[in-house]
C-alpha positions as CSV (number, residue, x, y, z in Angstrom):
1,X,78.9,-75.8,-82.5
2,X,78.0,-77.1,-79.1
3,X,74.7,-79.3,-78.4
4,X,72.0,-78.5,-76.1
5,X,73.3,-81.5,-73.5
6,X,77.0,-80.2,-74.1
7,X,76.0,-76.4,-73.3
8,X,73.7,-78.0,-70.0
9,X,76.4,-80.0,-68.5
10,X,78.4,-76.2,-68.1
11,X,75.7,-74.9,-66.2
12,X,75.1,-77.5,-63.3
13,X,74.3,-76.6,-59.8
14,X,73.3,-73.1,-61.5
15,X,69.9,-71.6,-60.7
16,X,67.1,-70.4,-63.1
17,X,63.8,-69.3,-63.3
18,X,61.9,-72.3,-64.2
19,X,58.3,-72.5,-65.0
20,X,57.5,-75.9,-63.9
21,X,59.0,-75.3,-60.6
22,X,56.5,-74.7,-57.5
23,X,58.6,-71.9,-56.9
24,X,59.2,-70.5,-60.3
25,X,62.9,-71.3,-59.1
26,X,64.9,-74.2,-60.1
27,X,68.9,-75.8,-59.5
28,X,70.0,-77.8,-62.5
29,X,71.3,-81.2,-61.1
30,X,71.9,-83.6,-63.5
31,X,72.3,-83.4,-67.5
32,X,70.5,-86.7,-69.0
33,X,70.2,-87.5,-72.3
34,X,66.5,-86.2,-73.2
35,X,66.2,-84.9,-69.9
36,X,67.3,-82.9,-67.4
37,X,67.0,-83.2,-63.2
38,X,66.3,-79.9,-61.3
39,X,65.5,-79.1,-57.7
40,X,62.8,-76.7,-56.8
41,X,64.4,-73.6,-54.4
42,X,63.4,-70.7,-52.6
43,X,62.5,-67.8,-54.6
44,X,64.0,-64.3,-54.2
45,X,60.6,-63.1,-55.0
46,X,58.9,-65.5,-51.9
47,X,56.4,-66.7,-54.5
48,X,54.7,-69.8,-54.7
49,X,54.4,-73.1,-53.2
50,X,57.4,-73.1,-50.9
51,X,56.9,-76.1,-48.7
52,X,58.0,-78.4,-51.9
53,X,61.9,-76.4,-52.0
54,X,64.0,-79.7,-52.1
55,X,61.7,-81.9,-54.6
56,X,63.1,-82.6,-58.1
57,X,61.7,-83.2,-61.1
58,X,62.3,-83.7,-64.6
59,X,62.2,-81.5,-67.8
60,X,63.0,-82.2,-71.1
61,X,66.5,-81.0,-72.1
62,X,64.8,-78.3,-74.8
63,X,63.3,-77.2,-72.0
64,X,65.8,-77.0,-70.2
65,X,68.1,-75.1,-72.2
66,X,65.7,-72.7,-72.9
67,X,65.7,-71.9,-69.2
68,X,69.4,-70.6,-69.3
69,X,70.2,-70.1,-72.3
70,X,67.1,-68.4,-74.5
């Protein structure tokens, strides 16, 4: 049985939809230990706030998983 970090760190530079993202778009960048780094990117759908593709943010790794993997 894999962990949610362990499962995360296969998945890196990978994009997801990602409901804190400005975007609704996100690229995994780093795996942390209770959190994970993402970068906001362009939607296929053109939706939201693009002017902010590029910022990252942080997520907690739950979160985060949940993203790919649920």
């Amino acid at each position: 049985m894999t962990t949610l970090r362990e499962d995360l760190l296969k998945v890196i530079g990978q994009e997801t939809s990602e409901n804190r993202s400005p975007t609704l778009r996100a690229k995994l960048i780093r795996v942390n230990n209770t959190t994970c780094t993402f970068e906001v990117v362009q939607s296929p759908y053109r939706s939201g706030d693009e002017n902010r593709i590029g910022e990252r943010y942080k997520v907690p790794i739950s979160y985060s998983w949940n993203a790919f993997f649920f």
